[in-house]
Each structure stands twice: as structure tokens, then as C-alpha cells.
C-alpha positions as CSV (number, residue, x, y, z in Angstrom):
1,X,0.0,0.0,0.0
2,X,1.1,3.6,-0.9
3,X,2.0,6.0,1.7
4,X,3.7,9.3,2.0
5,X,5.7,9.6,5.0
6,X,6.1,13.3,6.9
7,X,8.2,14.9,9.4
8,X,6.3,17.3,10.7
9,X,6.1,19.3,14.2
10,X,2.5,19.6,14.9
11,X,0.1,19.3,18.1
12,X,-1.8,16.5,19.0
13,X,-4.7,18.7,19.2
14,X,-4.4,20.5,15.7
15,X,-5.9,20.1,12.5
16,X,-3.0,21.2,10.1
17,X,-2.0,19.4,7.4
18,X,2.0,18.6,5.8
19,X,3.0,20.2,3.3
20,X,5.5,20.1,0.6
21,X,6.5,16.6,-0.9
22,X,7.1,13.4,1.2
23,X,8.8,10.4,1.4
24,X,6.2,8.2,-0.9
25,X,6.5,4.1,-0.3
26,X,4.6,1.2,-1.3
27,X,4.3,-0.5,2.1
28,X,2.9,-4.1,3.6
29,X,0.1,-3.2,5.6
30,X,0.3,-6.3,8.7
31,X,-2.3,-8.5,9.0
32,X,-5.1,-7.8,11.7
33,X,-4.9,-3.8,11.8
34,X,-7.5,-1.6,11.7
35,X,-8.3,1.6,10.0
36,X,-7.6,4.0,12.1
37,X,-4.8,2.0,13.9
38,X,-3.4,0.4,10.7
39,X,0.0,-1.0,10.9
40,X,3.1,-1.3,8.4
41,X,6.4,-3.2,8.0
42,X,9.3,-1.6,7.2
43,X,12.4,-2.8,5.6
44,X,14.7,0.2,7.3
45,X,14.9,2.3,10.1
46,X,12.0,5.3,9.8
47,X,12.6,7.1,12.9
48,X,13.0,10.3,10.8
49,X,9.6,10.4,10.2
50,X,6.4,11.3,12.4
51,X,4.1,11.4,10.1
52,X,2.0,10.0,7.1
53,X,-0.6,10.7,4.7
54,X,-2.6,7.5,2.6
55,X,-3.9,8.0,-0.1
56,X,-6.2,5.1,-1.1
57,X,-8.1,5.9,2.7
58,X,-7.6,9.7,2.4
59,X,-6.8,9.7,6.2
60,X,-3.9,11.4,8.0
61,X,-2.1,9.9,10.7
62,X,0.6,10.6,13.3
63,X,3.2,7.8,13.9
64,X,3.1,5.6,16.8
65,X,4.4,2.3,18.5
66,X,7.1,1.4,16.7
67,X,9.2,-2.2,17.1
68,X,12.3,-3.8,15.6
69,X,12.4,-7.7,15.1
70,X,14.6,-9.6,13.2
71,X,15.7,-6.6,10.7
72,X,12.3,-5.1,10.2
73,X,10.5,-2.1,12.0
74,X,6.9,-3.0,12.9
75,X,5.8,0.7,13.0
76,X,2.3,1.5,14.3
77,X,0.1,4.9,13.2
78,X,-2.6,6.8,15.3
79,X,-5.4,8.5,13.1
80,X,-5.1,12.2,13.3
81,X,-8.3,12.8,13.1
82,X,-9.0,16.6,13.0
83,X,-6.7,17.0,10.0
84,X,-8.3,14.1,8.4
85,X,-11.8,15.6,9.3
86,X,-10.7,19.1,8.8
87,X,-13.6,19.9,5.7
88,X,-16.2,18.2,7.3
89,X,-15.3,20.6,10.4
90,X,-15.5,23.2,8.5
91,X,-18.9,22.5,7.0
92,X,-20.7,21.8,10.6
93,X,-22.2,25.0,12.9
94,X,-21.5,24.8,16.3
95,X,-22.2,25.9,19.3
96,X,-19.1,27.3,20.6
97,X,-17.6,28.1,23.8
98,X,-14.4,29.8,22.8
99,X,-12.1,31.3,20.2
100,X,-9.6,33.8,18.8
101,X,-12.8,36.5,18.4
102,X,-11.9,39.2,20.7
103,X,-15.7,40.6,22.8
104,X,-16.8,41.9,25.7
105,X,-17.8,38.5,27.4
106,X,-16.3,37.9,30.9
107,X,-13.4,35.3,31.1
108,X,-14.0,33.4,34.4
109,X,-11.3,31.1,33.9
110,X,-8.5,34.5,34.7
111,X,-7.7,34.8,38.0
112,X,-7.8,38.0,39.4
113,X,-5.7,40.3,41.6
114,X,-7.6,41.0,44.7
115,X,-6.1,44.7,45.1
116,X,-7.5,47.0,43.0
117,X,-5.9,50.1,41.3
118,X,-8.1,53.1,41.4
119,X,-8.4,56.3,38.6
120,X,-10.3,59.0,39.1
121,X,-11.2,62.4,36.6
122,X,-10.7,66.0,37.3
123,X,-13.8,66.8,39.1
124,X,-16.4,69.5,37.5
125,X,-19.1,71.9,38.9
126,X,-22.2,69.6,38.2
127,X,-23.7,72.9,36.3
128,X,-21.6,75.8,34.5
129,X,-23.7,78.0,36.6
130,X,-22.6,76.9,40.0
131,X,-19.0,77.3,41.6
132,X,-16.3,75.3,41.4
133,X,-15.4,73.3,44.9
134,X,-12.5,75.6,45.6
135,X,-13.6,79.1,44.2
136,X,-17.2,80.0,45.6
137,X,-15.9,82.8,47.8
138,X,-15.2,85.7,46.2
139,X,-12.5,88.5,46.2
140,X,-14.0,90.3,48.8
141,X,-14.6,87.2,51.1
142,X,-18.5,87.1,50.4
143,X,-19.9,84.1,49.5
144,X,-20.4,83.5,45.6
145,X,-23.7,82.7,45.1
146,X,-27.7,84.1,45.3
147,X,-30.6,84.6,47.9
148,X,-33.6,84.1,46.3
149,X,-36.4,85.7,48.0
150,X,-40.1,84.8,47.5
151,X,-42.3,88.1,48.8
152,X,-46.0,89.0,48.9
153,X,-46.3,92.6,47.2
154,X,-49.5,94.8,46.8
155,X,-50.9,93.2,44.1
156,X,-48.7,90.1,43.5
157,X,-46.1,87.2,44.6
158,X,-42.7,87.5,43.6
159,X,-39.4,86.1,43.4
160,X,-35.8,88.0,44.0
161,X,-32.2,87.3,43.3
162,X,-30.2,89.1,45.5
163,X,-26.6,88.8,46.6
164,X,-25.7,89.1,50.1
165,X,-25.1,93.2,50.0
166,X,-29.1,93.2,49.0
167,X,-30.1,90.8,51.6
168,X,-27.9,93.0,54.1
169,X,-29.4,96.2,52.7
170,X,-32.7,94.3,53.1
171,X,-32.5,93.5,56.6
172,X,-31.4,97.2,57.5
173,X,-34.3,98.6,55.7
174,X,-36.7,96.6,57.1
175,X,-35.3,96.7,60.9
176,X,-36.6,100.4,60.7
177,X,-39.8,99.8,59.5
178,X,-41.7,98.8,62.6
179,X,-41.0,102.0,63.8
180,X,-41.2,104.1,61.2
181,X,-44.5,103.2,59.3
182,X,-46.9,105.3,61.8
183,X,-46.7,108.7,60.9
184,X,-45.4,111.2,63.1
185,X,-47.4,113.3,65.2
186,X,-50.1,111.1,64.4
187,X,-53.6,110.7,65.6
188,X,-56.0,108.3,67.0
189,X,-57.5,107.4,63.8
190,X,-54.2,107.6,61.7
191,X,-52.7,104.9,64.5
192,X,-55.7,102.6,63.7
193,X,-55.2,103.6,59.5
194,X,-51.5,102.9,59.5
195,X,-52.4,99.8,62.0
196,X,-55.0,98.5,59.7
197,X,-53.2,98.9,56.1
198,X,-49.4,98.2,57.3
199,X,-50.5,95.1,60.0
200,X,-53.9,93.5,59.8
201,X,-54.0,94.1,56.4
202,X,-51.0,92.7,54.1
203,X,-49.3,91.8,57.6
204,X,-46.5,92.7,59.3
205,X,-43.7,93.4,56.3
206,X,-42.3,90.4,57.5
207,X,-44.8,88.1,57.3
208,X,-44.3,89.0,53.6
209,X,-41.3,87.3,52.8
210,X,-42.3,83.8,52.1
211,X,-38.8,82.3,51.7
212,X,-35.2,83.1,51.4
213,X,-33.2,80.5,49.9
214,X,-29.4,80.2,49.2
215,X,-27.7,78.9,46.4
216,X,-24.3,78.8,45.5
217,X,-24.4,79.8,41.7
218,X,-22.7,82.2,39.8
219,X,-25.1,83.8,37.6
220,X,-28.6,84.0,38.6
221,X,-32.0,84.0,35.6
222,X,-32.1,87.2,34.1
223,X,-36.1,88.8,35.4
224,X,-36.9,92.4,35.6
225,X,-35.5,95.0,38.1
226,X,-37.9,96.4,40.7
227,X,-37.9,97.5,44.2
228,X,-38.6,95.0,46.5
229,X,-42.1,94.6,48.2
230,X,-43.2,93.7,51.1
231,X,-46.7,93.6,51.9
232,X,-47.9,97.5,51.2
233,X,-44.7,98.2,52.6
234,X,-42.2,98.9,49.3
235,X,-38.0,98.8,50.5
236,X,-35.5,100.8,49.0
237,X,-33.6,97.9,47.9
238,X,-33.9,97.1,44.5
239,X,-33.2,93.4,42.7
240,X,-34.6,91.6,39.7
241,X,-37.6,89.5,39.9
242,X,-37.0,86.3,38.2
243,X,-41.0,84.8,38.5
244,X,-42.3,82.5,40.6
245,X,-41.1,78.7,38.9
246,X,-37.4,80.1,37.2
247,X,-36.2,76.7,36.1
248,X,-32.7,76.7,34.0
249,X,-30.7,73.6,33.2
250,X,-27.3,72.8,33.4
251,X,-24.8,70.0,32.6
252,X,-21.7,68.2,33.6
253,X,-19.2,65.8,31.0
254,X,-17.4,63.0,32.8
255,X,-14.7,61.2,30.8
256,X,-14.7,57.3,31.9
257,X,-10.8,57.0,32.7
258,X,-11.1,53.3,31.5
259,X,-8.2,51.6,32.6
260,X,-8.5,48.4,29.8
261,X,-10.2,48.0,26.6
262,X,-11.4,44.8,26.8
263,X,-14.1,42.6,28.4
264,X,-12.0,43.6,31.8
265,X,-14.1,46.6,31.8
266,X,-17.2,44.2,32.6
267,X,-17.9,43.7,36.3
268,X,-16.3,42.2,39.0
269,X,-13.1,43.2,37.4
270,X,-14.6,46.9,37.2
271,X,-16.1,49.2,39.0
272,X,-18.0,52.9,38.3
273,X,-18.6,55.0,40.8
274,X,-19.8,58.9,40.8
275,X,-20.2,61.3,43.1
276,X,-23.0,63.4,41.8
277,X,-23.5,66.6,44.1
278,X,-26.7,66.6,46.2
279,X,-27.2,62.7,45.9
280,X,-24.2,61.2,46.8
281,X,-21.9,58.9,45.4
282,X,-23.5,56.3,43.4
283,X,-22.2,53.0,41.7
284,X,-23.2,52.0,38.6
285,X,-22.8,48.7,36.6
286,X,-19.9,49.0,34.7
287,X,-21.2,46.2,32.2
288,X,-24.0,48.6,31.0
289,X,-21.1,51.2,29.6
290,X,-19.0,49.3,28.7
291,X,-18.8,50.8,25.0
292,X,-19.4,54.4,26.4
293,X,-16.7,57.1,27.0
294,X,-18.2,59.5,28.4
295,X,-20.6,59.8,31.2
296,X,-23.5,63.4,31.3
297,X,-25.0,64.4,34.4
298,X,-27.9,66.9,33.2
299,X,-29.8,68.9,35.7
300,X,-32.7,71.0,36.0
301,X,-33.0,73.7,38.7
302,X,-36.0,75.5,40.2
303,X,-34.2,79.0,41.7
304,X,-37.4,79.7,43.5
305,X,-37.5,76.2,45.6
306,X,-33.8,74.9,44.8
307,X,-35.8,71.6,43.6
308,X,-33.3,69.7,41.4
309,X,-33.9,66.9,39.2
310,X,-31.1,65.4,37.8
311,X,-30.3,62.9,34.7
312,X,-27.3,60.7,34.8
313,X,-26.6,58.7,31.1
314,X,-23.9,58.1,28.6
315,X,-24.7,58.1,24.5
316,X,-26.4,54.6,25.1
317,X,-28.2,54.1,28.3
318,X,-29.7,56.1,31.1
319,X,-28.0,55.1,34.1
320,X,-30.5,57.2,36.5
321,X,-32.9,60.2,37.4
322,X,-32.8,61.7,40.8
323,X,-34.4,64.2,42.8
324,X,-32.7,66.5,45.0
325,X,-32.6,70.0,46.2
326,X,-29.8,72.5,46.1
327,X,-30.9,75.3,48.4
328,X,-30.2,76.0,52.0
329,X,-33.3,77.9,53.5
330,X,-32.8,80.7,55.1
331,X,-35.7,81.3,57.8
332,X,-36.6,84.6,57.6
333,X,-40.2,85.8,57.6
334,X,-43.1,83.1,57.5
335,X,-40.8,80.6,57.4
336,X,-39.6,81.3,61.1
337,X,-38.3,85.0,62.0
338,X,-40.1,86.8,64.2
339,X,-39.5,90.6,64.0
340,X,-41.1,91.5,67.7
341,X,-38.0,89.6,69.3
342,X,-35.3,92.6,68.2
343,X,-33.1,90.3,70.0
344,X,-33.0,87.3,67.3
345,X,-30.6,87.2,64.6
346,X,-30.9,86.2,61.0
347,X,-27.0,83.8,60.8
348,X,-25.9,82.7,63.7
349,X,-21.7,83.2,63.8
350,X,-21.0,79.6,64.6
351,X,-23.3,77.9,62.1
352,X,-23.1,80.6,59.1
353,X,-26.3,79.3,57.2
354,X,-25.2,75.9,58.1
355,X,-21.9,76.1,56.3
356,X,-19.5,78.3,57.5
357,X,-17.8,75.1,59.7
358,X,-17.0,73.4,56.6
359,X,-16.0,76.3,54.4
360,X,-13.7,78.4,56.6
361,X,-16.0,80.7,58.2
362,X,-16.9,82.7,55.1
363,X,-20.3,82.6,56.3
364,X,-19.2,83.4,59.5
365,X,-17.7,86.6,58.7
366,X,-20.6,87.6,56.8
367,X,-23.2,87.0,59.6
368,X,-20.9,89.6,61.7
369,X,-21.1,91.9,58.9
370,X,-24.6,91.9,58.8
371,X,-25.3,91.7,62.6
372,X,-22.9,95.2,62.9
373,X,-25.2,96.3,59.9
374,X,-28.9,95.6,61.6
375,X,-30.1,95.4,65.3
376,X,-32.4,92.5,64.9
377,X,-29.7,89.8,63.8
378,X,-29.9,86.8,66.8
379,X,-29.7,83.0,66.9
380,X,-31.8,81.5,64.3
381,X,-30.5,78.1,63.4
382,X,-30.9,77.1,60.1
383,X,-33.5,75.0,59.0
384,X,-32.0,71.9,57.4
385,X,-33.1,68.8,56.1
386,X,-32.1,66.7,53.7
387,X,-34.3,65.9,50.2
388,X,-33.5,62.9,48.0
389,X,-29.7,62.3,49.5
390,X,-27.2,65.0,49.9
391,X,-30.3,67.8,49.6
392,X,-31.0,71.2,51.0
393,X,-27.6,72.7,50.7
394,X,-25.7,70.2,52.9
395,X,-23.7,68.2,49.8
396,X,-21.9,72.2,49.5
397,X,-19.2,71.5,51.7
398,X,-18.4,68.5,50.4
399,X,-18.4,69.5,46.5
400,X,-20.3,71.4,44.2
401,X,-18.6,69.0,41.5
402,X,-19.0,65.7,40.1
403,X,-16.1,63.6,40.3
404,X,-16.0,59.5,38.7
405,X,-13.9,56.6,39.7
406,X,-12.8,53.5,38.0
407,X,-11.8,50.4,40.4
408,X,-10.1,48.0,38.5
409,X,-8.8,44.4,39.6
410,X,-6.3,43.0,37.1
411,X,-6.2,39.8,35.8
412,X,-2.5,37.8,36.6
413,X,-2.5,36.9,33.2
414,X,-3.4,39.0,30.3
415,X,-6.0,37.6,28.1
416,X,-4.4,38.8,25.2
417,X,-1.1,36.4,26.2
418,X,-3.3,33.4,26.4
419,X,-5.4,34.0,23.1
420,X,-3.8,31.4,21.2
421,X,-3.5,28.8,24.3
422,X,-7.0,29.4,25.5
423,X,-9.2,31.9,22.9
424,X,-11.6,34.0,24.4
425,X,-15.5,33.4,25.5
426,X,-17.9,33.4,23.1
427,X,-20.9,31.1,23.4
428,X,-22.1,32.2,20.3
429,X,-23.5,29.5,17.2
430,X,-21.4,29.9,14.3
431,X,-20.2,28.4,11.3
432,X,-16.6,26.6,11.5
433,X,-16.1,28.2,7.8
434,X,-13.7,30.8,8.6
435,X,-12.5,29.4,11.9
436,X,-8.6,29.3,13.0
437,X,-7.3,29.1,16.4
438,X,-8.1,27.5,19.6
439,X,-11.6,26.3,19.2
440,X,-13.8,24.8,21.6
441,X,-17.4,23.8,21.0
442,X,-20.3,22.3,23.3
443,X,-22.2,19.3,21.7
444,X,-20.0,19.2,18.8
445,X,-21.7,17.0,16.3
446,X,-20.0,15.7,13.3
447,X,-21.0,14.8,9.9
448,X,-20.0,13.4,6.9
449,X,-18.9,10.0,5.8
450,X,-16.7,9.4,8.4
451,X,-17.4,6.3,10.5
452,X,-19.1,6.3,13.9
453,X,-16.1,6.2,15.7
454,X,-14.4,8.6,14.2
455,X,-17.4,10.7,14.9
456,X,-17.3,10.2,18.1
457,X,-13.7,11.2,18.3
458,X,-13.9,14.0,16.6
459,X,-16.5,15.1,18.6
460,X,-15.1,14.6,21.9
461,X,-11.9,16.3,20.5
462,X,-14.0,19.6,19.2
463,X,-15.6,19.7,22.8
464,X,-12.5,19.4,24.8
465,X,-10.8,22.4,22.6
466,X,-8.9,22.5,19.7
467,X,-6.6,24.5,17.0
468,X,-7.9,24.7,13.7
469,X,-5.2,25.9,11.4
């Protein structure tokens, strides 16, 4: 029988094929063999040679047991049956576990490094129009920011943006009017007139201010200019009324400071978190971004209330919508002050609309301005709560500025090291057409006009992993 004899260095567990031109020899092929074990006699030592190709059986086959007796070589051959079975291979689908395709599928078999290296981004002011974390007091040691005063006028409800010299001049105008709105040399019945219009009708001026609340931004909604109201009592101070539901928006750009670009990016082996100012820091599935570089935190803002809602999404998914509030309220007015006790203050020093501990005192220093400035400043503490998570003003001292962090545990190997020893995940049914590399299949079955056994050796070989070359 013909065969062509090969040396060839080649894995057990591959499907290539020799090439070039062989050693071709007409053989004896021994008596009880098999086909896929067959056995031949030679006349001279073949230890050169690993290899064989027969043509009548179109099979390949790697060389075996070999044994010398009485000047001939007994020399036994293995059927290699993924290079004999290569084109039926080719021709099957399969479901398959692994390859040389490169995706964002987790590789459980990769140990990983239990600690974790850690990135971060340059933090940003969650809106343009707010401060940064280290600049929101000014030049002149004032806080940067806005009071926004909600009043009762005449004939209508307004709301104010004043900076702290108009809420001081505020204050000083108003800590004279108690005094000052009966008429001098008055009578009986201009007492009563002056009580009835100035007190029991609008109320006391007071009473008129609805709500004062701080926020720390840097440009305020443009509205009208106009003297401040309150009640049927018109101040000297004058400030722009910006309605009654001012709502701007703002936004914020995170860049993902990926620290792979593979599947590594997937969770466990990564980690998003973001601290989004006024809700706290929040994790998000890493998984769901995976393909996403940049993260947008989007925000709407009520000045009047200091109600936020805020968006947090990339260019593919929306990762979440919160509600907060930005606004630390001041209580002045309805909301608390009471302008019979000349003894109470608007800012206490120590607590500086609940900020100043935190900030450096700037607040501080501006409560003792305006208590030199007016006699009725005392010890109001601020009324604080918290809305949604970091709300009402309290996530100011901690940041005004969204700031992102990657956790990453490496792998000890890299994937990309082991992509021709072990491929990459893929559990994916595909044609074997175009296949090359370390292949590994679940259920692999085989067809063709190979015999059952080979069959079922080719199978078990396709579902153990193999290279197809």
C-alpha cells in the first residue's frame, strides 16, 4: 500500500496538514490492523519520520508504537483525526464556547488580583452656573452665590435674586420699618389707619417674605429690576424679579478613565462610581457602559424652591434620574423669624447658614457683617433637612462638582497572552467556515462520511478544545 511519510512538528490537538512533498513508499500493511490504527512493515529504520498521509483511505495519521524484530520495523500509526476531518469541520455549525474573536464576554477562567488600582477624573461643577469646589468665595470674602427671596407685594407674589449686599441692605431697611411706618405726630385714627393697612391688612412686612433660599451659583436667571415689596410696605432695595417657577438647566461631561479596553471593563473586574453633588456617590454597573466614554450628568434647577432633578446617562443608556434640592433655606419671615423679638438674629456666627464650619467661616464673617449692619440679627438656626440624598444645601461643603472613579482588579495573566492557548468566550452558534485558532465547542456533532467512531472522536476532541489551522 502507498503511503507518504512526513516529518512534521505539529500538536496533538491540531488540524494542520503537511505540506510540501514526502517520502512516498509502497508498504505491507500487517495483518489484523485496523483503520484507524493500521500497521506497516518496514524494511529500514523510519525514525526520521512522524508522520503519514494514505492516499487510497484519504486519512492522515501521526506515527506511533514502533518495534524492531529480526531486521524489520513494525511501526504502528494513530489517526489524526481533526486533519483528516478538517472539511467536514469546516462545514458543521457549532455551538461554541471559545475562540480567537476578541468581545466583551467575561473570562471566568483569569484569575484576578484582589487589590485594586483606582483612577479618578478632574472633578467639575455639576452645572456651568454653579462654583467650582474651591472658588465660591469671592474676592471680597462674600460668599459667591444668590438669595432668592419669595415676597408678597400689593398686588402680586414675587421672586428676587439678590446677593448678600441686597439681603444685608434688606435687613437694614426693614429693621426700621416697625418704627417708622406710623406717621409722626399722628392721631387716633391715623394709628388705627397705619395699623390696619401696614399690620392687619398685608401683615406685618415680615410676614411678607415667604422664603429666602441660598444657592451657590454664579449667575442667577435674568427677570426684571424692581424694588422690592413687602406687603404695602415697598424697600428701598432694588433686585430683579425672576418669576415665581425660574427653572434653568445645566450639565456636567465626565470622561470614563477606563483603565483596559477589553471585556476587563465588565464587572467584578470593574467598578464605576460617581459622586453626583446633592445625591451622593452612586455605583453604577460598569457592564451597562462598557462601550461608552463619556458619562453626562444633566440637571434641572428651580431658583425659586432649589428643587433639582437630575439625569445621569452616557450616549447609550440612562444610568439614572434623581431628585434633590440645592438650596439651604434661610428662615426669615413666614418661614420662622419673628420681628417682635429685636433680640434674634438672622446667621448665627458659629453655624453661618449651616456652612461656615466646613468652608472656613466665610459665612461666619458675613453674619458679623450683617449683625454690625442691623439690630435684629440673633440666633436663628438654620432649618435643614435633607431631600433625596445629599439635599438642602448640605452636599456644598463636600463638593459642588461631580467627580468619577474607576476600580479595577487586574487579571494575573493578560487575556491577550493566552489568546492562542485558550481563545476568548464566546458562546455564540457559528459556522466553523472561517474558523482558526483555539476552538472549543459544546455538543459538537460531526457529519460526513466518516465512521461512527471517528465521529465520536472527533467530537469529543471539538468539545474538549482544539486548534484549527
Amino acid at each position: 500500500m502507498e503511503i507518504v511519510l512526513y516529518t512534521m512538528n505539529k500538536r496533538n490537538k491540531s488540524s494542520a496538514r503537511p505540506s510540501g512533498e514526502g517520502l512516498a513508499l509502497n508498504l505491507q500493511l500487517k495483518d489484523e490492523c485496523d483503520l484507524e490504527h493500521p500497521e506497516f512493515i518496514f524494511e529500514f529504520e523510519s525514525t526520521a519520520y512522524n508522520y503519514c498521509y494514505i492516499p487510497s483511505w484519504n486519512r492522515y495519521y501521526f506515527k506511533g508504537e514502533q518495534k524492531y524484530f529480526e531486521g524489520r520495523w513494525f511501526v504502528k500509526f494513530d489517526e489524526d483525526y481533526l486533519a483528516t476531518w478538517l472539511n467536514d469541520i469546516r462545514n458543521t455549525r457549532a455551538y461554541v464556547l471559545y475562540d480567537n474573536i476578541q468581545n466583551n464576554l467575561v473570562d471566568k477562567r483569569l484569575v484576578t488580583i484582589p487589590t485594586p488600582s483606582i483612577t479618578d477624573n478632574v472633578a467639575y461643577p455639576i452645572r456651568s452656573d454653579f462654583n467650582s469646589p474651591i472658588n465660591w468665595i469671592g474676592v471680597d470674602g462674600l460668599p459667591l452665590g444668590h438669595f432668592y427671596v419669595t415676597t408678597t407685594g400689593e398686588h402680586e407674589v414675587a421672586t428676587y435674586s439678590c446677593d448678600v449686599n441686597d439681603l444685608k441692605n434688606l435687613m437694614v431697611n426693614y429693621s426700621t420699618w416697625f418704627s417708622g411706618f406710623i406717621p409722626p405726630n399722628a392721631s387716633t385714627e391715623d394709628v388705627l389707619t397705619a395699623f390696619v393697612k401696614n399690620v392687619a391688612g398685608t401683615g406685618v412686612a415680615n410676614n411678607n417674605i415667604h422664603s429666602v433660599i441660598f444657592i451657590p451659583d454664579n449667575t442667577s436667571p435674568s427677570g426684571t429690576a424692581k424694588l422690592i415689596q413687602l406687603g404695602l410696605y415697598q424697600t428701598s432695595v432694588q433686585a430683579e424679579d425672576i418669576g415665581l417657577n425660574n427653572i434653568t438647566t445645566g450639565e456636567c461631561e465626565l470622561t470614563i478613565p477606563w483603565q483596559v479596553n477589553d471585556w476587563r471593563r465588565n464587572s467584578p473586574f470593574t467598578q464605576i462610581y460617581v459622586f453626583v453633588p446633592f445625591v451622593g456617590l452612586v455605583h453604577y454597573n460598569a457592564s451597562d457602559i462598557i462601550n461608552d466614554d463619556k458619562i453626562y450628568i444633566r440637571s434641572s434647577l428651580n431658583h425659586t424652591t432649589g428643587d433639582m432633578t437630575i439625569r445621569v446617562e452616557t450616549d447609550s443608556i440612562l444610568l439614572g434620574i434623581y431628585s434633590a434640592n440645592a438650596g439651604v433655606n434661610i428662615p426669615l419671615g413666614a418661614s420662622g423669624f419673628n420681628p417682635v423679638s429685636i433680640g434674634t438674629t438672622i446667621l448665627k456666627n458659629s453655624v453661618g447658614l449651616g456652612l461656615s464650619a466646613a468652608t472656613g467661616g466665610a459665612f461666619g464673617a458675613t453674619a458679623t457683617m450683617l449683625n454690625a449692619a442691623s439690630g435684629i440679627l440673633g440666633d436663628i438656626e438654620v432649618m435643614d433637612d435633607t431631600i433625596g440624598g445629599l439635599g438642602n444645601g448640605t452636599s456644598i461643603p463636600y463638593s459642588l462638582a461631580a467627580r468619577i472613579w474607576v476600580e479595577y482588579h487586574d487579571t494575573i495573566v493578560n487575556p491577550a497572552d493566552g489568546i492562542d492557548i485558550i481563545g476568548y468566550p464566546t458562546n455564540f452558534v457559528r459556522s466553523l467556515a472561517n474558523a482558526s485558532g483555539f476552538i472549543q465547542t459544546a455538543g459538537f456533532q460531526l457529519g460526513g462520511v466518516a465512521t461512527a467512531p471517528e465521529k465520536d472522536a472527533v467530537n469529543a476532541l471539538m468539545d474538549s478544545g482544539v486548534y484549527l489551522e
